[in-house]
C-alpha positions as CSV (number, residue, x, y, z in Angstrom):
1,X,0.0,0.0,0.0
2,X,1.5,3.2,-1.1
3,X,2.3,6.4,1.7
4,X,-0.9,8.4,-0.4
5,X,-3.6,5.9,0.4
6,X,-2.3,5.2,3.5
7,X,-2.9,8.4,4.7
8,X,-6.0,8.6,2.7
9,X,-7.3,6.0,5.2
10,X,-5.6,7.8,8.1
11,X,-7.9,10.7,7.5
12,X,-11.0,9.3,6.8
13,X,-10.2,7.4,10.8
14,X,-9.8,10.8,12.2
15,X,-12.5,12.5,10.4
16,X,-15.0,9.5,11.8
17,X,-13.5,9.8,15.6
18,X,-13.5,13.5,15.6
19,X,-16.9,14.0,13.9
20,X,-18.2,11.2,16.9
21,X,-16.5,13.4,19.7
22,X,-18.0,16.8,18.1
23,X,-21.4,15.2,18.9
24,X,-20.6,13.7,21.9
25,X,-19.2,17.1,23.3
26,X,-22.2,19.2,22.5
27,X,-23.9,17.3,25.6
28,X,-21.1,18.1,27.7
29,X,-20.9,21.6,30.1
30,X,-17.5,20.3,31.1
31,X,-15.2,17.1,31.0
32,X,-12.4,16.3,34.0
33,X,-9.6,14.1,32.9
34,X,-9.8,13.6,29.7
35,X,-7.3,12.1,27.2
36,X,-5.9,12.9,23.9
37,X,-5.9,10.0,22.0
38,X,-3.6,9.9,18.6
39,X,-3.9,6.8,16.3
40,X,-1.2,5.1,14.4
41,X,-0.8,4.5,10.2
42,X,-2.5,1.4,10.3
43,X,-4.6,-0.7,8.2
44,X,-8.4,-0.1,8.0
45,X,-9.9,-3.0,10.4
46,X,-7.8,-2.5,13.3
47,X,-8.6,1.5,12.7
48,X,-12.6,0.4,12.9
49,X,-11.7,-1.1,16.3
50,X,-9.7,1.3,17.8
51,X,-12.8,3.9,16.8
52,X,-15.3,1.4,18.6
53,X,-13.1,1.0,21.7
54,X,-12.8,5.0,21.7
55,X,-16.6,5.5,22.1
56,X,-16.1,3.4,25.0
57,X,-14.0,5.3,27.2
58,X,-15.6,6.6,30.2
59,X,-15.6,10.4,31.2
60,X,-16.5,12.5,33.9
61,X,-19.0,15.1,33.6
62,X,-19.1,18.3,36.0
63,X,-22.4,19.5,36.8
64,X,-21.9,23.0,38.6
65,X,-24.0,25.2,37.4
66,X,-27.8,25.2,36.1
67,X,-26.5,25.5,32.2
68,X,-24.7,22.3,32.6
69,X,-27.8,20.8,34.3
70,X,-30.4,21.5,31.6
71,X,-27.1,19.9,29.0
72,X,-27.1,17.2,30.6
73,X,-30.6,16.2,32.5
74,X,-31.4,14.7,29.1
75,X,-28.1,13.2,27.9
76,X,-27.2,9.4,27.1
77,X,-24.3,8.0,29.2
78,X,-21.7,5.4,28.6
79,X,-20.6,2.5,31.0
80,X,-18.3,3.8,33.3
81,X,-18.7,7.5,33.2
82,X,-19.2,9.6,36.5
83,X,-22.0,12.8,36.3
84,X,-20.5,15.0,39.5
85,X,-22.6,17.2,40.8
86,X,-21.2,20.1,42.4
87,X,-21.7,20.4,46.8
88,X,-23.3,23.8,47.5
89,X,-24.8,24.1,43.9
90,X,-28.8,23.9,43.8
91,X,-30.8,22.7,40.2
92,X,-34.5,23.3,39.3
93,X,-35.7,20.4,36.8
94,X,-35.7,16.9,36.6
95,X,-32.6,14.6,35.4
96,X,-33.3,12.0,33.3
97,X,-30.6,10.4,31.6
98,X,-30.5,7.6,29.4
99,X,-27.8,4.5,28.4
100,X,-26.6,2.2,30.8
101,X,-23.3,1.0,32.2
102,X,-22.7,-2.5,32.6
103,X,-21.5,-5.3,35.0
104,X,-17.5,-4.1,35.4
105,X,-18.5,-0.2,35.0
106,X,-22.0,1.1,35.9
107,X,-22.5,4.4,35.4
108,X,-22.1,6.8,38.8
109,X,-24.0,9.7,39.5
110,X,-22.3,11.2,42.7
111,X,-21.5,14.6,45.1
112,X,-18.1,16.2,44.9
113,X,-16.6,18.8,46.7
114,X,-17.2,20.4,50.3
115,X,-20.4,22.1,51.5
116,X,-23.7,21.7,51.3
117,X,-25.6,18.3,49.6
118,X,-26.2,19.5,45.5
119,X,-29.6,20.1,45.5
120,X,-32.2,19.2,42.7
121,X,-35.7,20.8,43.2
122,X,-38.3,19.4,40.8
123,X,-40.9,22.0,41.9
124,X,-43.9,19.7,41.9
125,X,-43.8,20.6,38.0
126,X,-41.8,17.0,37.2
127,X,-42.4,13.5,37.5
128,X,-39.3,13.1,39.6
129,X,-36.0,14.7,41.0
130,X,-33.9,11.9,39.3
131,X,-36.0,9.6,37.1
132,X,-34.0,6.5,35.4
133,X,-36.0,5.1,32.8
134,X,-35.8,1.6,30.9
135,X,-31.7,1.4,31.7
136,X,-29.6,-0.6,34.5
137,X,-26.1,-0.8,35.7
138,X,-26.5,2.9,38.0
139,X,-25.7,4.2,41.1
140,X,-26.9,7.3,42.5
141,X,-25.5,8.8,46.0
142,X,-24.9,12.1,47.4
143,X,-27.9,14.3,46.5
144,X,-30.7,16.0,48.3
145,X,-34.2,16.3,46.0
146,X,-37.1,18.0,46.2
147,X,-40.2,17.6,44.5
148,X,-43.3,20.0,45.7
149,X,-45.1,23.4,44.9
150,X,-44.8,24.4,48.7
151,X,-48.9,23.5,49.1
152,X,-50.4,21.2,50.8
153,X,-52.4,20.2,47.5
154,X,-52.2,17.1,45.6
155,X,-49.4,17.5,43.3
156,X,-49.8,14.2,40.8
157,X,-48.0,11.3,41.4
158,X,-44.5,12.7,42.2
159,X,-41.2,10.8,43.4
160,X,-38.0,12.2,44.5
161,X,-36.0,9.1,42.5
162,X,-38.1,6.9,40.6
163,X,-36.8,4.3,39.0
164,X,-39.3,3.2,36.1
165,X,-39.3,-0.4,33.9
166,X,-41.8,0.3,31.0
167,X,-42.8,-2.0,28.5
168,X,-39.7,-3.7,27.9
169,X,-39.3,-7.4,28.9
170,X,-35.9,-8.4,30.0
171,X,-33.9,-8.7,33.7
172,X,-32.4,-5.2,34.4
173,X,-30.0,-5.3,37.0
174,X,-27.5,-3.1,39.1
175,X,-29.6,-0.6,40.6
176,X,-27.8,1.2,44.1
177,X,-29.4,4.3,45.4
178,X,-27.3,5.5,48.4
179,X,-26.9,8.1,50.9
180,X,-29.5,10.9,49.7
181,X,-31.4,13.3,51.5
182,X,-35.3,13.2,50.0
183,X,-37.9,15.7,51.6
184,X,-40.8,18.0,50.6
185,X,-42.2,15.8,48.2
186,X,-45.3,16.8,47.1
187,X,-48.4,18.1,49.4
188,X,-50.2,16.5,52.5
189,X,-50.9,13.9,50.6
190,X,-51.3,10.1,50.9
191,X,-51.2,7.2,47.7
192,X,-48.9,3.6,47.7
193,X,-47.3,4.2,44.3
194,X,-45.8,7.7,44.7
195,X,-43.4,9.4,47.0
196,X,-39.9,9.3,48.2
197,X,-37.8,6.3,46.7
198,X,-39.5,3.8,43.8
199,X,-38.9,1.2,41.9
200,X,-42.0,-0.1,39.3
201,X,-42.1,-2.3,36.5
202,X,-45.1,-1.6,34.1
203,X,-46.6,-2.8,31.2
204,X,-44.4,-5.3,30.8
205,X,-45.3,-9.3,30.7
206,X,-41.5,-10.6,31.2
207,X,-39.7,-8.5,33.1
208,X,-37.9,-8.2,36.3
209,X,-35.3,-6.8,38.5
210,X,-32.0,-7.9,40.1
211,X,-29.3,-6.5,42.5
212,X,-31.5,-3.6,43.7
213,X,-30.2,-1.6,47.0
214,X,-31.6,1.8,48.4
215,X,-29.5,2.0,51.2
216,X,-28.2,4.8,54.1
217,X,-31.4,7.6,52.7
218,X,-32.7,9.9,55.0
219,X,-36.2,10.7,53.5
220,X,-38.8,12.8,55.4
221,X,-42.3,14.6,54.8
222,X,-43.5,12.2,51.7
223,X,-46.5,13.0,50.3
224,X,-47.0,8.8,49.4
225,X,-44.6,6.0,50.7
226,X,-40.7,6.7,51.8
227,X,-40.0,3.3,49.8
228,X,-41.9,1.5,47.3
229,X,-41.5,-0.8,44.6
230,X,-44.0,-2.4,42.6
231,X,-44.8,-5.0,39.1
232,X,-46.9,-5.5,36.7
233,X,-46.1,-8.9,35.9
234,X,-44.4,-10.2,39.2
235,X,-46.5,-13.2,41.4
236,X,-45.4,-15.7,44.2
237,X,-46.6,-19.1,43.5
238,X,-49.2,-20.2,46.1
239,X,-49.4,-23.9,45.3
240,X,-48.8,-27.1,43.7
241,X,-51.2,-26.3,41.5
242,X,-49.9,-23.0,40.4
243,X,-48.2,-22.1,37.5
244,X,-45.4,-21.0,39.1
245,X,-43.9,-17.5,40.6
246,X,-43.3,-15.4,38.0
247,X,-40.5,-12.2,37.9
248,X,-40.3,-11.9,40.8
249,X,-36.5,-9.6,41.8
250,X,-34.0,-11.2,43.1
251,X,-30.8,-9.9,45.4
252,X,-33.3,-6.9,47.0
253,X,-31.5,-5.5,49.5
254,X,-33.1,-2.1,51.3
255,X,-31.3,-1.1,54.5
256,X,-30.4,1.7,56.8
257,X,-32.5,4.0,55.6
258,X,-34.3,7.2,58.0
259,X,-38.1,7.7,57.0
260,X,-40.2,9.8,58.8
261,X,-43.6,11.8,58.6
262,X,-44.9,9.6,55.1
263,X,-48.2,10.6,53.7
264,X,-48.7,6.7,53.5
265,X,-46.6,3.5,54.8
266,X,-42.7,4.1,55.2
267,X,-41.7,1.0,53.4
268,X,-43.5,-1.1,51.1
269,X,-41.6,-4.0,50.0
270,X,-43.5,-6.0,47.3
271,X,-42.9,-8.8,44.1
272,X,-39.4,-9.9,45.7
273,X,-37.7,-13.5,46.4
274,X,-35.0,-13.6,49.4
275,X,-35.5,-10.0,50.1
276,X,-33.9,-8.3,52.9
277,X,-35.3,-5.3,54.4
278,X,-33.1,-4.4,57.7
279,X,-31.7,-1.5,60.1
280,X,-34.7,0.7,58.9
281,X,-36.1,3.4,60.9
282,X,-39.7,3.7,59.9
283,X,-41.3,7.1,62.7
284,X,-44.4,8.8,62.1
285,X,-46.0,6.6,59.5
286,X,-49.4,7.3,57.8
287,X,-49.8,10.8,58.4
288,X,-52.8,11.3,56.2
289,X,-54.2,7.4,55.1
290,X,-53.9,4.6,57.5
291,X,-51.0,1.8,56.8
292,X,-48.7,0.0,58.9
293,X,-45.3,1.2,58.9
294,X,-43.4,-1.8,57.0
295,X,-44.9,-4.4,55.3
296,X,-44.5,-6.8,52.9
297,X,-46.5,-8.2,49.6
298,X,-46.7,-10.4,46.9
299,X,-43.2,-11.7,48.0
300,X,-41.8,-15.3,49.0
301,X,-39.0,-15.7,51.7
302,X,-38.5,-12.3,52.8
303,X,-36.7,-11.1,56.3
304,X,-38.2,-7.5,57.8
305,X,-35.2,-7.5,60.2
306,X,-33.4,-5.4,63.2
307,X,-36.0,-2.2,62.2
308,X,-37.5,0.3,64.5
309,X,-40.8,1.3,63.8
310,X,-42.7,4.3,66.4
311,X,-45.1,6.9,66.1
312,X,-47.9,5.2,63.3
313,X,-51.0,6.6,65.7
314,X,-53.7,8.0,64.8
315,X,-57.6,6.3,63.0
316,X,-57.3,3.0,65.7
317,X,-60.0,1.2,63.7
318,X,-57.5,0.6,60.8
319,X,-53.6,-0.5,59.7
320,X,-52.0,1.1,62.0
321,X,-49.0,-0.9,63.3
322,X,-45.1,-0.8,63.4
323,X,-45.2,-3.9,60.8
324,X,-47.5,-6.0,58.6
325,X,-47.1,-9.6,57.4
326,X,-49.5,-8.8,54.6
327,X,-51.2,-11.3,52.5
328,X,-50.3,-12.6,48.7
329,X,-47.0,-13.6,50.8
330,X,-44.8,-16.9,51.5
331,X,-42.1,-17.6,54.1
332,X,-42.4,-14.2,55.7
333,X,-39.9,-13.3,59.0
334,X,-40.8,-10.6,61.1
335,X,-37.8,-10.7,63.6
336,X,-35.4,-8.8,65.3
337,X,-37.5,-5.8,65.4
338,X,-38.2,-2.8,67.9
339,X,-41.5,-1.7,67.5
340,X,-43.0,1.2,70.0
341,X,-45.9,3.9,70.6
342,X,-47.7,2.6,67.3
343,X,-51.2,2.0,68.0
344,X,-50.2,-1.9,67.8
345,X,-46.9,-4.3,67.3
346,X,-47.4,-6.0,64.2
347,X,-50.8,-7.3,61.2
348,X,-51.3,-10.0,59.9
349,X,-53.5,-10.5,56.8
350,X,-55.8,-13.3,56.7
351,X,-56.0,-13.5,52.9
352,X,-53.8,-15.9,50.9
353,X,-51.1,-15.8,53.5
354,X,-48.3,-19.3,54.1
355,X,-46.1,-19.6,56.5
356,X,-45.4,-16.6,58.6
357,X,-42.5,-16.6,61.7
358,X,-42.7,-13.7,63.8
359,X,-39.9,-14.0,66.5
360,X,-37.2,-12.2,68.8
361,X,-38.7,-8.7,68.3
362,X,-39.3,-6.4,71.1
363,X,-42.7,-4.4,71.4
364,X,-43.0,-1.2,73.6
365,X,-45.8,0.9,75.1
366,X,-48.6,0.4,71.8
367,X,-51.7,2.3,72.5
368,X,-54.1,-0.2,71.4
369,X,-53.0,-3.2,71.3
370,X,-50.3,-6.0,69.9
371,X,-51.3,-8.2,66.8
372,X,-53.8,-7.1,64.4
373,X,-55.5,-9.6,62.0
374,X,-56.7,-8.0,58.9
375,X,-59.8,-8.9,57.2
376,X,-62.1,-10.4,59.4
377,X,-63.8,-12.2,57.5
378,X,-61.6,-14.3,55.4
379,X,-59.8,-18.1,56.7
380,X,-57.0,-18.4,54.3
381,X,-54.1,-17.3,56.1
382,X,-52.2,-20.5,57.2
383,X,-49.0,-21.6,59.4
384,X,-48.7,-18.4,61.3
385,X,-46.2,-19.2,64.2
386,X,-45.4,-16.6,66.9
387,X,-42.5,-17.3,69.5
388,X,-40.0,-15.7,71.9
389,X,-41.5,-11.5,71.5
390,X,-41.0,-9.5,74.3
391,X,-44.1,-7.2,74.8
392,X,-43.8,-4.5,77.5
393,X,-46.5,-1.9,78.3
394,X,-46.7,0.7,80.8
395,X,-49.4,2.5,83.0
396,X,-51.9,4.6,81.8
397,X,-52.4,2.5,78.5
398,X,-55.3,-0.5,78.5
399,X,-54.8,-2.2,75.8
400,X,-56.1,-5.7,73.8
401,X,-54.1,-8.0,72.5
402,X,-56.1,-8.9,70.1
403,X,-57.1,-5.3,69.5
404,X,-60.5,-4.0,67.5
405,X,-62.0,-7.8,68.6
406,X,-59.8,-9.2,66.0
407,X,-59.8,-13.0,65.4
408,X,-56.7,-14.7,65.3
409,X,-56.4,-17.8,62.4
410,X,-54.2,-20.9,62.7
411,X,-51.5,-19.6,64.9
412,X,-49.2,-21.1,67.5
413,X,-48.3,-18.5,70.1
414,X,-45.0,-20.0,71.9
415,X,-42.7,-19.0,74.5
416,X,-43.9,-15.0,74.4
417,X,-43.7,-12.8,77.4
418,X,-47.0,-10.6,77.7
419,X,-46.1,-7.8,80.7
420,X,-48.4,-5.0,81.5
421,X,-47.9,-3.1,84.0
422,X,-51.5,-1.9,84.1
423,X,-54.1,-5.1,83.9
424,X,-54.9,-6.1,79.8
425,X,-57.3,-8.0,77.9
426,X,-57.5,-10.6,75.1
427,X,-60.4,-9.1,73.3
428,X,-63.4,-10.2,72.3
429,X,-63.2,-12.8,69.9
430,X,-59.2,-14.0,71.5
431,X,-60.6,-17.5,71.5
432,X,-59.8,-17.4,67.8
433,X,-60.0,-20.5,65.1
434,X,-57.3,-23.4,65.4
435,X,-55.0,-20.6,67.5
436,X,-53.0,-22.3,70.5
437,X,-50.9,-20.8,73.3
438,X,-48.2,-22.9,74.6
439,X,-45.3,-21.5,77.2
440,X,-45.6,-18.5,77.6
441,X,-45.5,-16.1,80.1
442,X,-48.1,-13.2,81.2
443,X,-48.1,-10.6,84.1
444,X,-51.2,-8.6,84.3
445,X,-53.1,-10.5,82.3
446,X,-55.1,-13.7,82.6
447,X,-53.2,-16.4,80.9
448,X,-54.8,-17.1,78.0
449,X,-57.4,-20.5,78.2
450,X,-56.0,-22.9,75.9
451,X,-52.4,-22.3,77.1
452,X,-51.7,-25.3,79.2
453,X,-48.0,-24.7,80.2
454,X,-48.6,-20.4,80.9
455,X,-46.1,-18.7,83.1
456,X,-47.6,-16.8,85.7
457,X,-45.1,-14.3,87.1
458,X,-43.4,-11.4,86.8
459,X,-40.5,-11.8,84.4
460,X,-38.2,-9.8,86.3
461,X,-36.3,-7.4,83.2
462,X,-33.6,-5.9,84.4
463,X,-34.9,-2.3,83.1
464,X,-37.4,-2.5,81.2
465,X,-39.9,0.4,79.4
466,X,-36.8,2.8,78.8
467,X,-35.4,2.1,75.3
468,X,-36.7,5.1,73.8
469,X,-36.3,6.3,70.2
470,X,-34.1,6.3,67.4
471,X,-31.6,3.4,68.4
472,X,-28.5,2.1,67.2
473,X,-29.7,-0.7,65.5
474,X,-26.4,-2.4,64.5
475,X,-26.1,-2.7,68.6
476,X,-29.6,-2.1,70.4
477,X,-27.8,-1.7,73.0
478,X,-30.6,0.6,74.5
479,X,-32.9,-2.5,74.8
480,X,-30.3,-4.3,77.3
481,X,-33.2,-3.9,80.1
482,X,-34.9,-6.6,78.6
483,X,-32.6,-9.0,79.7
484,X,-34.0,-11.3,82.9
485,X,-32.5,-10.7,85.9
486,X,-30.9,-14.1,87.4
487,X,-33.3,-15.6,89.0
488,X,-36.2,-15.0,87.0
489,X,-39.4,-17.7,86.0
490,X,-38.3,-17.1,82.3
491,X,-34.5,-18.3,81.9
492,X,-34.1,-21.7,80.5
493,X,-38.1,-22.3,80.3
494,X,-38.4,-21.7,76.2
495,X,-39.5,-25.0,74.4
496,X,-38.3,-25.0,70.5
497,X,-40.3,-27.8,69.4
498,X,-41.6,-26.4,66.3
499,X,-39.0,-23.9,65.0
500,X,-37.6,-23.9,61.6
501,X,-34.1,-23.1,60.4
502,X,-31.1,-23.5,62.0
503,X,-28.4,-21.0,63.5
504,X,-31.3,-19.5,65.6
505,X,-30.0,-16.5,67.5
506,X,-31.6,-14.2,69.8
507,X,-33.0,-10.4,69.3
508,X,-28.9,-9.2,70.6
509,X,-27.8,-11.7,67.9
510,X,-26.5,-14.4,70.4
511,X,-27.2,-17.9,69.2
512,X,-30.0,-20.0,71.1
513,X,-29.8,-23.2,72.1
514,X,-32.8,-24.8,72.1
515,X,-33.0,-27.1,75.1
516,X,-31.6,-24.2,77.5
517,X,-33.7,-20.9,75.7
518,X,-35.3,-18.4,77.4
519,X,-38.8,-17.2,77.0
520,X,-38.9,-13.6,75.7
521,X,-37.4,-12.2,73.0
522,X,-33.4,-12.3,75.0
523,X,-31.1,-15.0,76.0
């Protein structure tokens, strides 16, 4: 090949990269690091591929003023590149980008700098703050969003990130929300599909979601739910007969997050397999609709773990409790959990509903009452078992166990300790259908009929009635007054006859052995 047409060819390479950079740079307020490249006399098929692996390379993009933001709210990203946004800058819009990274290098939106949080305000004009749309491979950290007109009106049905799947049928994975501040989003509103932090698949029939993780968010004053996610074509499979479950997302993980004053519920986790929802602080739930504070649905084999849940008062008639094994559910664990000053502990839903453990959580002064089964009227919850909860109540509150005259439905209450300090009831209908009380142990209460091992004593907790609010809950440390005191009628007395799973450990995390256990929710 002669030196003319070689650098014929050599030109026509450069003239295809640069006129591919021109276009890419037009969405571009400003690039950090980048590279000259240069490219060597070589023949055409290696030039191809060298132009290929160029459009590759990822970038950092600097957004630090409101020009660069409306450049870039609407630009398509690359796997790898980094959108910075600048601390002590604030943005009015929504950004929506497009293009997705991929497994090695997802695609980072982040905070850089000193200062105040970059701040996005979507006004209560725009759908959401951040809204990712039909891609996968992201990670967003570092901002605070707003999303309201300043009125207490119904807005629409606003987000501060939403995360939207919409009519297009694959697995998208590798979705991390971290460490954002989300208030002020939209009025005094309620509604289960809008608000803080959501995730929803629609119109799709094939579709699902792995490796999803909203993680260390602090999000307050929600017109909606704090966190929500939601398909259109996700379902548990309820029985041999069944078809089969269907989409549901795999490797959910949705922890240490702060909600607080929600229109609605704080956390709704739904259409999941092996979810884990833990080290959640869930305060001042349901503000204007009634909901408990956590709850799960349409989800198989999911653990509500090592949350606090407080302050979900108000319409007593309704769902108002600190959790909620709700129904369309399989292999649910409640456990581990401090739940306080909610009008009860925990609901259960007596719809389609298999195999529910609720164990080793600690309940606190509730106004009303402890478990609450949902809708009255139906029989198909099944294999509800109930063993080693602490439940503590102080003067001044009379409450019901079973509060509103709900009826419990095949459950096994075992090894529970039931202290009040003033004198409690069952409830009306407490007799329940195929519900049976086993060991455990009540003070101020009759013991309930059927139980014929019950406890009769004061437990003797060490300092009980004083954990108070916002715990650590890698430690819960401030629930050490739940421990028995040597000497009291509850050490060593637990019977594990009918527990499932091994490594069973205690609500501190110690491992409990089963022929020496203690009844309550401490060893």
């Amino acid at each position: 090949m002669d030196l003319d047409r070689l650098t014929a060819i050599d030109d026509m390479n450069n003239t295809f990269v640069n006129k591919f950079q021109s276009q890419r740079n037009r969405l571009i307020s400003k690039m950090i690091g980048s590279r000259p490249r240069t490219y060597a006399r070589i023949p055409i098929v290696v030039a191809a591929i060298l132009v290929m692996a160029n459009a590759c390379v990822a970038r950092d993009y600097l957004v630090d003023s409101q020009q660069a933001f409306d450049e870039l709210k609407g630009a398509t990203f690359e796997p790898g590149d980094a959108i910075q946004f600048q601390h002590g800058q604030r943005f009015e819009g929504m950004f929506a980008p497009s293009g997705s990274g991929s497994i090695d290098a997802p695609i980072r939106i982040e905070a850089i700098g000193s200062g105040p949080r970059p701040r996005i305000d979507a006004g209560g004009k725009h759908r959401a703050g951040v809204l990712l749309k039909n891609v996968d491979h992201w990670e967003v950290s570092g901002l605070e969003i707003t999303n309201t007109d300043g009125s207490p009106d119904d807005q629409g049905d606003l987000f501060g990130i939403y995360v939207l799947v919409e009519g297009v049928d694959r697995v998208f994975r590798h979705i991390y929300l971290d460490d954002c501040h989300i208030h002020d989003i939209n009025g005094l509103v309620a509604g289960k599909r809008r608000g803080g932090i959501h995730v929803h698949v629609t119109k799709c029939r094939a579709a699902s979601v792995d490796d999803l993780r909203i993680t260390n968010n602090r999000i307050v004053r929600i017109g909606g739910v704090g966190i929500g996610n939601d398909s259109s074509c996700a379902r548990v499979a309820w029985s041999r007969r069944d078809r089969g479950a269907e989409n549901l997302w795999t490797n959910v993980y949705v922890a240490d997050n702060f909600i607080d004053r929600t229109g609605r519920n704080c956390i709704i986790a739904r259409v999941s397999k092996d979810a884990i929802y833990e080290r959640n602080v869930a305060a001042n739930s349901s503000r204007y609709d009634t909901g408990h504070s956590i709850f799960c649905f349409n989800t198989d084999g999911i653990r509500i773990q090592h949350n606090e849940a407080y302050g979900n008062v108000g319409d007593e008639s309704m769902d108002r409790g600190g959790f909620d094994a709700d129904y369309n559910c399989i292999n649910t664990y409640i456990q581990y959990n401090y739940s306080h000053d909610n009008m009860w502990f925990c609901g259960i839903m007596k719809r389609r509903n298999r195999n529910v453990v609720i164990r080793y959580n600690i309940s606190q002064n509730e106004r009303k009452g402890l478990y609450f089964y949902g809708f009255e009227r139906e029989r198909l919850a099944e294999d509800i078992h109930i063993y080693n909860n602490t439940h503590f109540t102080r003067k001044g509150l009379h409450v019901q166990v079973f509060p509103e005259n709900r009826t419990p439905l095949n459950t096994r209450f075992e090894n529970n300790v039931f202290y009040f300090e003033d004198e409690a009831t069952w409830g009306k209908n407490a007799s329940g259908i195929n519900t049976t009380f086993q060991n455990n142990l009540y003070f101020n209460i009759n013991p309930y009929p059927a139980d014929e091992s019950p406890v009769l004593a004061n437990p003797l907790f060490e300092n009980p009635g004083r954990a108070g609010t916002n715990v650590d809950l890698t430690t819960m440390k401030s629930l050490l007054g739940y421990r028995l005191k040597r000497g009291s009628p509850g050490i060593n007395q637990a019977r594990l006859l009918n527990v499932r799973g091994k490594d069973l450990r205690d609500f501190f995390g110690k491992p409990v052995n089963p022929s020496s256990a203690n009844l309550g929710a401490v060893q």
